[in-house]
C-alpha positions as CSV (number, residue, x, y, z in Angstrom):
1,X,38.2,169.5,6.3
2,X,35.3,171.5,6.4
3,X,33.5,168.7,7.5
4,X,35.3,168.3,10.5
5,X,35.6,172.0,11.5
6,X,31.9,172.0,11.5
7,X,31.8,168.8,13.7
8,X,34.2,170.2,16.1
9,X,31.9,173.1,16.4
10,X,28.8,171.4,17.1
11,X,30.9,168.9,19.6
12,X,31.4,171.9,21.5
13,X,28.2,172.3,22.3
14,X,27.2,168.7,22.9
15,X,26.9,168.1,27.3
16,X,29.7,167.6,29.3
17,X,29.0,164.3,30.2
18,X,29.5,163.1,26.5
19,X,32.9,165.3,26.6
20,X,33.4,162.8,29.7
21,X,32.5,159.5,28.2
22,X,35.4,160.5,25.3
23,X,37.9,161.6,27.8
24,X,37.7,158.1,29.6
25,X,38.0,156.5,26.1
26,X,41.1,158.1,25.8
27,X,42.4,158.3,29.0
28,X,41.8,154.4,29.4
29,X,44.3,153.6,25.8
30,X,46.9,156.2,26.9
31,X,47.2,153.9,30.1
32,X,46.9,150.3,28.3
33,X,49.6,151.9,25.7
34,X,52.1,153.6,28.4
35,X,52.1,150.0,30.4
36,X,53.1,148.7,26.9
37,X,56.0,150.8,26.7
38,X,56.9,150.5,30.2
39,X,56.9,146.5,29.2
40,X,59.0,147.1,26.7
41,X,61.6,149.1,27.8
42,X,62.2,146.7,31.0
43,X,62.9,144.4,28.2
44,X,64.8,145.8,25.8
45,X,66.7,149.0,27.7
46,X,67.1,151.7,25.3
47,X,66.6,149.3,22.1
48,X,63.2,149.5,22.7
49,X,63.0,153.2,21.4
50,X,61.9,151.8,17.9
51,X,59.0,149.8,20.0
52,X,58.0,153.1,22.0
53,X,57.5,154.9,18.8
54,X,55.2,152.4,17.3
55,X,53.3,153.0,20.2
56,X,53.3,156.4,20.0
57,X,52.1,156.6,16.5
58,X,49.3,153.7,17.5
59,X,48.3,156.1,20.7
60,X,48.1,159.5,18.0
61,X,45.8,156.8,15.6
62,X,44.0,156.2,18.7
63,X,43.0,159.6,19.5
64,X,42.7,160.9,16.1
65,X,40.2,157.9,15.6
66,X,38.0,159.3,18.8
67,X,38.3,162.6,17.7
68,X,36.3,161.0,14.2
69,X,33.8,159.3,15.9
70,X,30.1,160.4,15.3
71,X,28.6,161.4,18.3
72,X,25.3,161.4,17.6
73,X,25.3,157.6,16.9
74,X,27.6,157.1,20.0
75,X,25.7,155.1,22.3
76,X,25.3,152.4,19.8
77,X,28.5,152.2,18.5
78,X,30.6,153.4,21.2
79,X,31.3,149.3,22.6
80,X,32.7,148.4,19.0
81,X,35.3,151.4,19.5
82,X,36.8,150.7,22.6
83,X,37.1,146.8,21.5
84,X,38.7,148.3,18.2
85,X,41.4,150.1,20.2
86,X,42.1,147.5,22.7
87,X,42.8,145.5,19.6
88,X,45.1,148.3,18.0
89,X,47.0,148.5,21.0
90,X,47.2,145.0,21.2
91,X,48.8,145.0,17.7
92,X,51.1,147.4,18.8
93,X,52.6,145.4,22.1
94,X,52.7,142.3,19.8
95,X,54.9,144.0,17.5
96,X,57.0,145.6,20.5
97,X,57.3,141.8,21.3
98,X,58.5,140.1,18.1
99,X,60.9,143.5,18.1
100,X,62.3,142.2,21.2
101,X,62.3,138.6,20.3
102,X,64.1,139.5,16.8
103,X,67.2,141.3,19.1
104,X,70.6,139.7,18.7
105,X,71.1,138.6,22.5
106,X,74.9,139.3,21.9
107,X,74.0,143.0,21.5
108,X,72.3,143.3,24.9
109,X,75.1,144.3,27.5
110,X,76.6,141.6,29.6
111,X,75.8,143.6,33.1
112,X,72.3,143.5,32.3
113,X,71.7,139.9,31.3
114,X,71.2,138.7,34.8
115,X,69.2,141.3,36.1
116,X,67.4,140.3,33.3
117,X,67.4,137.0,34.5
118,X,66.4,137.7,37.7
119,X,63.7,140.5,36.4
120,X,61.7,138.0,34.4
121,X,61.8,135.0,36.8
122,X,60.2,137.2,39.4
123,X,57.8,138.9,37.3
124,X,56.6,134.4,36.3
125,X,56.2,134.4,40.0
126,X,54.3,136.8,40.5
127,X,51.8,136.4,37.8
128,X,51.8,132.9,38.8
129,X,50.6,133.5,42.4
130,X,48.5,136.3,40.8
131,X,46.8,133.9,38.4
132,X,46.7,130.9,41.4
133,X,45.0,133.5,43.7
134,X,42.4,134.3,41.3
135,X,41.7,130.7,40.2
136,X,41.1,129.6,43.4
137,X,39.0,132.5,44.6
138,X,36.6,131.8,41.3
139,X,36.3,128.2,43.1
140,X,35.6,129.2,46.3
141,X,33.0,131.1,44.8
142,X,32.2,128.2,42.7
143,X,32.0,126.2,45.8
144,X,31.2,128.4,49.1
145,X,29.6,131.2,47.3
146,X,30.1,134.1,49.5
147,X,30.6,132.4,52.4
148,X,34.2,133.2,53.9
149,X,37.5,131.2,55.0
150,X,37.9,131.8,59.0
151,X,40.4,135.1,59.0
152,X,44.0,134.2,59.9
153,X,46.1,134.1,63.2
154,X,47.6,137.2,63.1
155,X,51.4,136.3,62.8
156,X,53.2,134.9,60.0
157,X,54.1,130.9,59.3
158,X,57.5,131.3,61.4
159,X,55.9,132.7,64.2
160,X,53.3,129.8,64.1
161,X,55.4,127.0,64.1
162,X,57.8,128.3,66.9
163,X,54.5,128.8,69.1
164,X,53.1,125.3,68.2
165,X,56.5,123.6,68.7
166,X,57.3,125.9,71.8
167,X,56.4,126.6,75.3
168,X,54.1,129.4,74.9
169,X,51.2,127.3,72.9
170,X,48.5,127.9,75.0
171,X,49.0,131.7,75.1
172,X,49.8,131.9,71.4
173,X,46.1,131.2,71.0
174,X,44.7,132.7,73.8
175,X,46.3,135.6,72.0
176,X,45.2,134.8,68.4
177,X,41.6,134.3,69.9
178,X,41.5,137.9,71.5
179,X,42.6,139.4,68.2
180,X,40.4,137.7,65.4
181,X,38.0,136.1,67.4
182,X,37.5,131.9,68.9
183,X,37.3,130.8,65.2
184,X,41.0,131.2,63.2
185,X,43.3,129.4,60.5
186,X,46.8,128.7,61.0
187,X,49.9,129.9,58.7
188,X,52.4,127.1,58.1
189,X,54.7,126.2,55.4
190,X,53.5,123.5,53.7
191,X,52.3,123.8,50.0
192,X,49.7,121.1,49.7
193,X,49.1,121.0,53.5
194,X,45.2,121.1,54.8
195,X,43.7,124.1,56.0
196,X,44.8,124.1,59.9
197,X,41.8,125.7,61.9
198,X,41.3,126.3,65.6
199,X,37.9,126.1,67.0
200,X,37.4,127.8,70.3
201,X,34.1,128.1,70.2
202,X,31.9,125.5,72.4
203,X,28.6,124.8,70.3
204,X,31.2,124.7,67.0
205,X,33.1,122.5,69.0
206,X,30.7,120.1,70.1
207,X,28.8,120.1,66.4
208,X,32.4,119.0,64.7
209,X,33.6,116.5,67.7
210,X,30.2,115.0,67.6
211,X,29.7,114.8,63.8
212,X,30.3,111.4,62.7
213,X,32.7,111.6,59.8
214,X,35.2,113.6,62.0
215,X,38.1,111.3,62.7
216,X,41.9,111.2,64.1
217,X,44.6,111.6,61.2
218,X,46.4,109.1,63.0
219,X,49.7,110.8,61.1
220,X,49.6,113.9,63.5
221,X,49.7,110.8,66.2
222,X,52.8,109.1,65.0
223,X,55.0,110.3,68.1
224,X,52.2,109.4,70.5
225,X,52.0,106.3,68.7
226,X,55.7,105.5,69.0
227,X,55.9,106.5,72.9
228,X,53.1,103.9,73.5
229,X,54.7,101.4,71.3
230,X,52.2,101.1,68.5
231,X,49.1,101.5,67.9
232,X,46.6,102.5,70.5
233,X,43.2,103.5,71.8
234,X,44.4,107.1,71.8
235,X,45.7,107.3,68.2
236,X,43.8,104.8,66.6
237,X,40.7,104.7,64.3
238,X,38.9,102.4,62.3
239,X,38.2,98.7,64.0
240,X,41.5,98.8,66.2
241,X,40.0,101.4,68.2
242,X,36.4,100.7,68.3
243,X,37.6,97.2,69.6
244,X,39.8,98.6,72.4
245,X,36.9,101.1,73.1
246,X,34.5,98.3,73.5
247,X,37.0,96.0,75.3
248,X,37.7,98.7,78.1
249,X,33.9,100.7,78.3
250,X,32.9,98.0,81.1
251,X,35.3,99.0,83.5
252,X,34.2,102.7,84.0
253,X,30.5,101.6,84.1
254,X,28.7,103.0,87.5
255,X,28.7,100.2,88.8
256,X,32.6,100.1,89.3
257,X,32.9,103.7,90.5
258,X,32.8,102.4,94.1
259,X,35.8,100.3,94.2
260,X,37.5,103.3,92.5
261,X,36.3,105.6,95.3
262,X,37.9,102.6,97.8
263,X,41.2,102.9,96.2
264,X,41.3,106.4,96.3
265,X,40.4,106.5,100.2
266,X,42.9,103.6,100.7
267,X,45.7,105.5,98.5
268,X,45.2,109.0,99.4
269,X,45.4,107.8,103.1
270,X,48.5,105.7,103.0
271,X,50.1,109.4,101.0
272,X,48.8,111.5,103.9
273,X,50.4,109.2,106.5
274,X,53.7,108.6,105.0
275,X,54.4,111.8,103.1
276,X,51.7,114.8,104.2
277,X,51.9,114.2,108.5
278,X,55.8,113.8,108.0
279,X,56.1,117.4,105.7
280,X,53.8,118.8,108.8
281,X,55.8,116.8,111.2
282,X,59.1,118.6,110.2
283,X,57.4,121.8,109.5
284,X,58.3,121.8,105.8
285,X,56.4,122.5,102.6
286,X,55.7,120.5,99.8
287,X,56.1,120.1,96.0
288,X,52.2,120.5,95.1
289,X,53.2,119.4,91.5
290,X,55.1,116.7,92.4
291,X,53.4,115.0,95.3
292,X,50.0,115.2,93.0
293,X,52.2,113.1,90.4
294,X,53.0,110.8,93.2
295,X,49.4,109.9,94.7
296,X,47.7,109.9,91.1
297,X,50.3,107.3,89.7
298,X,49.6,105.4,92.8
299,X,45.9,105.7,92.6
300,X,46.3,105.1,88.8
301,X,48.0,101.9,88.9
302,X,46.2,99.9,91.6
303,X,42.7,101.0,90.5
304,X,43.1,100.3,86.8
305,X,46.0,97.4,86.8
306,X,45.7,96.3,90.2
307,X,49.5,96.9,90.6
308,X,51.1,98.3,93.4
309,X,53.6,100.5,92.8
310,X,56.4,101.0,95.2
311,X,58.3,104.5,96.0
312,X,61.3,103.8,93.8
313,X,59.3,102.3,91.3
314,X,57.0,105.4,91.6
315,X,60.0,107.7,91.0
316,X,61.8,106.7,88.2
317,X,58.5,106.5,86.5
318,X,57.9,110.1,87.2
319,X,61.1,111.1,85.4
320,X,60.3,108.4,82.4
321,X,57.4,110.3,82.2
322,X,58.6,114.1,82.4
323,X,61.2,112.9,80.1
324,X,58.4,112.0,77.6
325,X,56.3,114.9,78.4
326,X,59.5,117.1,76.9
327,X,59.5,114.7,73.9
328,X,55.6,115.0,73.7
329,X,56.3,119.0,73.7
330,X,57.9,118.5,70.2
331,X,61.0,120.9,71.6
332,X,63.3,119.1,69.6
333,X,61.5,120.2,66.1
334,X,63.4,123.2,66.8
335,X,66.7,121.9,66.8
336,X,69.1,121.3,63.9
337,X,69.1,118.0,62.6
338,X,72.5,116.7,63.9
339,X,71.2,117.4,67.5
340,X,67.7,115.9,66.6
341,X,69.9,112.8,65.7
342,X,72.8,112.7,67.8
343,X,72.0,114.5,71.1
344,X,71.8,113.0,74.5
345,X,68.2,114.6,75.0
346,X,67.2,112.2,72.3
347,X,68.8,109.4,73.5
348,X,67.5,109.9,77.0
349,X,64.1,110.1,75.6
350,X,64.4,107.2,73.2
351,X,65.5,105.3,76.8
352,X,62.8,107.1,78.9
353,X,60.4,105.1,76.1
354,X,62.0,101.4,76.3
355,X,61.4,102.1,79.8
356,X,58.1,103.0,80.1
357,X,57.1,100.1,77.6
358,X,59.1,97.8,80.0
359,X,57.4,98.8,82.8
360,X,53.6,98.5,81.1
361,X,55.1,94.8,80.4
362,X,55.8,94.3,83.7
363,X,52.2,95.5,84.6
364,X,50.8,92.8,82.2
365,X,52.8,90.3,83.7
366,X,52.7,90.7,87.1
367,X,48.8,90.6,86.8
368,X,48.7,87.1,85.0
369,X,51.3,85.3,87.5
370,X,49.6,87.2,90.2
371,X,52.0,88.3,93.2
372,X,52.0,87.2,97.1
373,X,50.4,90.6,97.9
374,X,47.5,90.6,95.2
375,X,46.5,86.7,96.4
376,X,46.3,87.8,100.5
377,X,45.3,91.1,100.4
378,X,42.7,91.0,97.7
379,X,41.2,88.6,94.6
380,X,41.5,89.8,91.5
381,X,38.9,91.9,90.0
382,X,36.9,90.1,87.1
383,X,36.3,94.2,86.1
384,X,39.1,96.0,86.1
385,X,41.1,97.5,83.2
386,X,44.1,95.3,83.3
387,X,41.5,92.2,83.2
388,X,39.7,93.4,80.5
389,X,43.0,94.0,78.4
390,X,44.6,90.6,79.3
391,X,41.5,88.4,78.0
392,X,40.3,90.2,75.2
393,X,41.2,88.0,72.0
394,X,40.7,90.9,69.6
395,X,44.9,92.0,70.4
396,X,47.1,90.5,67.6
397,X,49.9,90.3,70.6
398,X,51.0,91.3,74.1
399,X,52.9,94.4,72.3
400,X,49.4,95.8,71.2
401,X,48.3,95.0,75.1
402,X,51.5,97.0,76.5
403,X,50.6,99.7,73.9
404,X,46.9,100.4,75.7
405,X,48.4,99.7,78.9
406,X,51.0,102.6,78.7
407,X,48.9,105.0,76.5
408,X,46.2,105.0,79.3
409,X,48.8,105.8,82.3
410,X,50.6,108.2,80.2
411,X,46.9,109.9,79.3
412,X,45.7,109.6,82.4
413,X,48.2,110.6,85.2
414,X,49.4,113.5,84.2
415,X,46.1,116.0,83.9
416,X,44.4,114.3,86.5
417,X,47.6,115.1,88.8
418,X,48.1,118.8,88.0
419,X,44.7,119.4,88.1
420,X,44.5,118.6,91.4
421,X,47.3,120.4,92.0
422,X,46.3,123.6,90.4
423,X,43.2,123.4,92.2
424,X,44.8,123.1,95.7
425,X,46.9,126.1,94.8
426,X,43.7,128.2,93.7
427,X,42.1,127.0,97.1
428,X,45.0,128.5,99.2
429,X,45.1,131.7,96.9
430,X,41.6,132.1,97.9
431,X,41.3,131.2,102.0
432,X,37.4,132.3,101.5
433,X,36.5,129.9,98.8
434,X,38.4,127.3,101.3
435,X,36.5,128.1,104.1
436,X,33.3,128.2,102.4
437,X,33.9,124.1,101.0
438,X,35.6,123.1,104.5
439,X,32.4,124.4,106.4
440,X,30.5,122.8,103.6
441,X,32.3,119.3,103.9
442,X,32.1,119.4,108.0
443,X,27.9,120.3,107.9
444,X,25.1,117.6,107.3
445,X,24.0,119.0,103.8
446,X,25.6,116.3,101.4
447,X,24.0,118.1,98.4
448,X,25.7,121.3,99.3
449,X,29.1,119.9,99.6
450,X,28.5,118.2,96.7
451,X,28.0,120.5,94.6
452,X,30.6,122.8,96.2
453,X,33.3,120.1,95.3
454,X,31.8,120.4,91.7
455,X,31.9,123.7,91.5
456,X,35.1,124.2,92.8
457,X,36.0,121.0,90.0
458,X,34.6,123.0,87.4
459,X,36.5,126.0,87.8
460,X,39.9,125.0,88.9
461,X,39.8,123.0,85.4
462,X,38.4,125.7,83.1
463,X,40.8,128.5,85.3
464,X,44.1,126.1,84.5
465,X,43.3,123.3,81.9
466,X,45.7,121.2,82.0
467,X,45.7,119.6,78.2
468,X,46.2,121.8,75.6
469,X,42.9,120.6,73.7
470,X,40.9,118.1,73.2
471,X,43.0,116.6,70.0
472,X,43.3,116.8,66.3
473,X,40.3,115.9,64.0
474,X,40.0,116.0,60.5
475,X,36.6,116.5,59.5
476,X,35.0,114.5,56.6
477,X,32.7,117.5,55.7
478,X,32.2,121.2,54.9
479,X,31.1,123.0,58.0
480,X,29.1,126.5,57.4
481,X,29.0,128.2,60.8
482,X,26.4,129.7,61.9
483,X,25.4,133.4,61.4
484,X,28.6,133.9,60.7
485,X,28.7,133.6,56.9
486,X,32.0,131.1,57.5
487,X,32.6,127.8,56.0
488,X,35.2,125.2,56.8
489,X,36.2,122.9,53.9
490,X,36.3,119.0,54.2
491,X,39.4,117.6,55.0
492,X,40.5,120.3,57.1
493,X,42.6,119.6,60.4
494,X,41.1,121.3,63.2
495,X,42.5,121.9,66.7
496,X,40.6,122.7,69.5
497,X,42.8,125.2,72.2
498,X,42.0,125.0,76.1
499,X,43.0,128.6,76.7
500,X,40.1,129.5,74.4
501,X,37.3,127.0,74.6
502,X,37.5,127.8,78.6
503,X,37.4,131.9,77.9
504,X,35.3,132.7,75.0
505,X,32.2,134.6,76.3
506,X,33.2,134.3,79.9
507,X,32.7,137.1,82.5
508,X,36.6,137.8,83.8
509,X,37.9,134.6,82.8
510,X,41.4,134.9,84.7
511,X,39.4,134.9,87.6
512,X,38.7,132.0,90.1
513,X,35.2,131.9,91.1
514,X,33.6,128.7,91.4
515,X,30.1,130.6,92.2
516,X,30.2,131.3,88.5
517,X,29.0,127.7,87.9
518,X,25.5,128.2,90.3
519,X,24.6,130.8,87.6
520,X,24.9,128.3,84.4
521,X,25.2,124.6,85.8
522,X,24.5,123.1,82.4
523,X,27.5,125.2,80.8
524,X,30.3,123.3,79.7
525,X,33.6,123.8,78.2
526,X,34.2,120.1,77.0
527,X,37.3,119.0,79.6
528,X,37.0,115.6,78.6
529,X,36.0,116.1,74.8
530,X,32.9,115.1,73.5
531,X,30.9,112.3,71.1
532,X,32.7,108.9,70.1
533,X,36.2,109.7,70.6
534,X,35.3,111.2,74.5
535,X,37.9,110.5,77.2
536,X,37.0,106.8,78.4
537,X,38.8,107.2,81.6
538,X,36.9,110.3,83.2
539,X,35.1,108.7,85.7
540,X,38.1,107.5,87.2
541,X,39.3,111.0,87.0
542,X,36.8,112.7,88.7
543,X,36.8,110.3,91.3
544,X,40.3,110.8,91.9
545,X,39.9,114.7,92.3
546,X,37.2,114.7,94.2
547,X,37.9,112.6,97.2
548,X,41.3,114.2,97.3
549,X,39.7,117.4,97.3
550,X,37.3,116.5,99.7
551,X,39.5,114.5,101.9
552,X,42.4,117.7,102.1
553,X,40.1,120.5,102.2
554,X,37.9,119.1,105.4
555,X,41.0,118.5,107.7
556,X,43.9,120.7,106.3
557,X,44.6,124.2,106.0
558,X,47.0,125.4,103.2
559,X,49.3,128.5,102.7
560,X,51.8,129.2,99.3
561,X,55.7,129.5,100.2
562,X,56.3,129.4,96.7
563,X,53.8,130.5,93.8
564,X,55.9,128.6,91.1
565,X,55.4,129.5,87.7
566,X,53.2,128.1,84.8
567,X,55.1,126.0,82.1
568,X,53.7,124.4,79.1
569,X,55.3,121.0,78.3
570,X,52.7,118.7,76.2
571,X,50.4,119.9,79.4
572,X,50.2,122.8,81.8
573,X,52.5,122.5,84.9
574,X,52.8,124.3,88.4
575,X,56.6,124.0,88.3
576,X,58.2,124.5,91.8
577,X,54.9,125.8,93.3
578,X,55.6,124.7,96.9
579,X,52.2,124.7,99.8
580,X,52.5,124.5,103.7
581,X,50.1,122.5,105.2
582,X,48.6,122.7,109.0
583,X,45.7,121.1,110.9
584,X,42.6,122.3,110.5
585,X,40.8,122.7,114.1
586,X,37.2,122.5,113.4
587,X,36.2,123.5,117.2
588,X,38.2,126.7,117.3
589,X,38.2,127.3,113.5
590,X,41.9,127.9,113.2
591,X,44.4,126.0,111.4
592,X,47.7,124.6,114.4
């Protein structure tokens, strides 16, 4: 006793930071021994009470063993303590524990045995997420080192899905983008799904589109796939697609783009004759959105399947194809099964299909038995897309040949069409931008129109792009971005958005100004995708657009009736937008 008086006293007089060091000692098994009676009395209500004083004693042999330690050999010893006492309290939950396990269940009251129940299945959870969490963030570490997951979209899995499956897609990212920046994962509810990024960064964009092990997981294409008929050059990989990609390549070599530019001049005139002049005629304005549809299915038709396409054929296949366009927008993964099954929507789409595939038949056909008007107006072209399809050997069957046929007018019509339209709508918007390419298209500088009409191109696409993205890849390796201390991991799906490829780093992006584009002419914000899997019918695109353009904007003045509104449907329409045309008089600069 005296012993330890006189230790006391010279303890006192030790620094403070040692009187620190033994408070923590303490203070650290009073809190590992409290949790151990919290534990127990969750347990074991108030049978537990035996277990709590067990502790107690353990936590008064804790402190009177800390009070006995010898201070002046502390620093060497002071480890073997603490690892002592951890182990003491460890003793004492483990006997807390058999206590509990050695209770008579039929003594425990019956209104607590669920809550039990329901007490201990969520505590499994969550120490099974807990433990999940941790392992995985030792293998990222393993893995990535300290290199980061792109940050989440900042909504929860619900609101994801509705967006993705929904009419507001292309905001939902703009949106995401704005908050966490062009580079962002995706919450969805899928266990053992792949990490969903979105990539609206260009230069990111371009190194994983251009990488060679980045494919198509042809499941996200299934619907496409079914629309079409089967497989395609759209949703394909592997040797079917390289194949079609070969097979077709020829036909939008340079040296075809001049009988495309003659079937745009000979189609865009016969539309301005029989449906332009007669809306001017009568004074009335026009569906921009529709008519568009109208002249680029024409167009579409005879200059890649020599197939002329009459009015009422040209109709129905409009509605066909908005019909599809609705199916394409996955609407229908918000419904409840029984009207996913059983309602007419379906069934009109499912018919809008058989249609379609009908009609791509037809195409095929009507090309190999050659009609009256084909053999006196024209001889077939040894070049064109149709001929290529028809004689190459590599198609196991004429389905496979339909499939290509309608997966390139479905592909192609649409964003060609509304991007024209768009553009026409921006135009009349802005009367100075139109006056500025009409006096352009009506002087003698060709390079100046030109690259006016590009320009203008340029920035009526990246303004309102029409596709949602360029596609979903998977990429076949990890991706470490730079200076930016992120990493992608293989197998990842990765989207690329429109609305954000087209804004990131751009001086007021919801502005149209094609001037923007004399500043940075190499810039590019990837409208037809880039490396292997690029879009193999822009050329015909282009051309399209641009003699339109050029063809409207040099003899027509336009004014909005109607400004419509923007609707996303598998791509981004001007629905009911409605534009009045007049004559452009060059002499007296006025539109009559």
């Amino acid at each position: 006793m005296a012993s330890n008086i006189s230790w006391l006293y010279n303890l006192a007089r030790k620094p403070v930071a040692v009187k620190q060091e033994q408070t923590t000692v303490v203070t650290k098994t009073s809190e590992l021994v409290f949790d151990a009676i919290q534990e127990c009395r969750e347990y074991a209500h108030g049978k537990l009470e035996e277990a709590a004083v067990i502790a107690t004693t353990k936590y008064q042999d804790a402190r009177t063993y800390v009070a006995e330690i010898d201070y002046e050999g502390m620093r060497e010893n002071m480890m073997q303590n603490v690892l002592v006492m951890q182990s003491s309290v460890r003793g004492t939950v483990q006997r807390a524990s058999n206590f509990v396990l050695s209770l008579d269940p039929r003594d425990i009251p019956d209104e607590m045995i669920m809550p039990a129940v329901i007490f201990v299945i969520v505590v499994l959870v969550l120490l099974g997420l807990a433990y999940r969490k941790r392992q995985q963030a030792i293998k990222h570490r393993a893995q990535y080192g300290e290199n980061a997951f792109p940050p989440f979209a900042p909504c929860n899995w619900f609101e994801t899905v509705s967006a993705l499956t929904g009419r507001e897609q292309p905001w939902f990212f703009k949106q995401s983008a704005k908050l966490v920046g062009p580079i962002f994962r995706l919450r969805l509810p899928f266990i053992k799904a792949p990490m969903f990024v979105a990539i609206g960064d260009v230069e990111t964009a371009k190194e994983i589109l251009q990488d060679p092990d980045t494919v198509k997981p042809e499941a996200m294409y299934r619907t496409i796939e079914a629309i079409a008929g089967g497989p395609n050059i759209v949703t394909s990989e592997g040797s079917h697609w390289k194949l079609s990609r070969k097979c077709l390549t020829p036909a939008f070599m340079m040296a075809h783009l001049d009988r495309m530019h003659r079937v745009c001049k000979d189609q865009t005139e016969e539309w301005i004759e029989n449906r332009l002049e007669q809306s001017i005629r009568a004074g009335e304005s026009f569906d921009v959105g529709e008519e568009c549809m109208f002249l680029t299915i024409a167009i579409m038709c005879r200059a890649a399947f020599e197939y002329r396409i009459r009015d009422a054929e040209a109709k129905d296949l409009m509605t066909d194809l908005e019909t599809i366009s609705r199916d394409l927008g996955v609407d229908d993964i918000q419904s409840p099964l029984f009207r996913k099954l059983f309602s007419s929507s379906r069934r009109s789409s499912e018919d809008a299909r058989t249609r379609i595939q009908a009609f791509g038949q037809k195409i095929l056909t009507t090309y190999r038995k050659g009609n009256k008007m084909r053999r006196q107006s024209t001889a077939p072209v040894k070049e064109s897309i149709i001929s290529l399809i028809n004689k190459n050997t590599h198609y196991e069957d004429d389905e496979h040949r339909v499939a290509d046929i309608v997966m390139l007018l479905i592909s192609g019509h649409e964003t060609t069409a509304y991007t024209l339209a768009w553009i026409l709508l921006e135009l009349a918007r802005n009367p100075r931008e139109l006056s500025l390419l009409r006096h352009a298209l009506s002087g003698s500088d060709d390079d100046l129109a030109q690259q006016m009409l590009k320009d203008i191109l340029r920035e009526g696409m990246r303004l309102r792009p029409v596709s949602p993205g360029i596609g979903v890849r998977m990429i076949g390796k990890d991706f470490y971005l730079k200076d930016k201390a992120i990493v992608i991991p293989k197998g990842s799906y990765i989207m690329f958005p429109s609305m954000v490829l087209t804004r990131h780093n751009v001086k007021d992006p919801e502005e149209f100004r094609p001037s923007r584009w004399t500043d940075h002419p190499t810039r590019t914000f990837l409208p037809f995708s880039t490396g292997k899997r690029n879009c193999v019918g822009q050329a015909l695109a282009l051309a399209e657009v641009t003699w339109v353009l050029s063809r409207l904007c040099a003899k027509y003045d336009f004014q909005i009736e109607d400004e419509g509104k923007a609707v996303f449907c598998a791509t981004l329409k001007c629905v009911g937008a409605r534009l009045k045309a007049r004559h452009w008089d060059r002499s007296h600069g006025r539109s009559f």
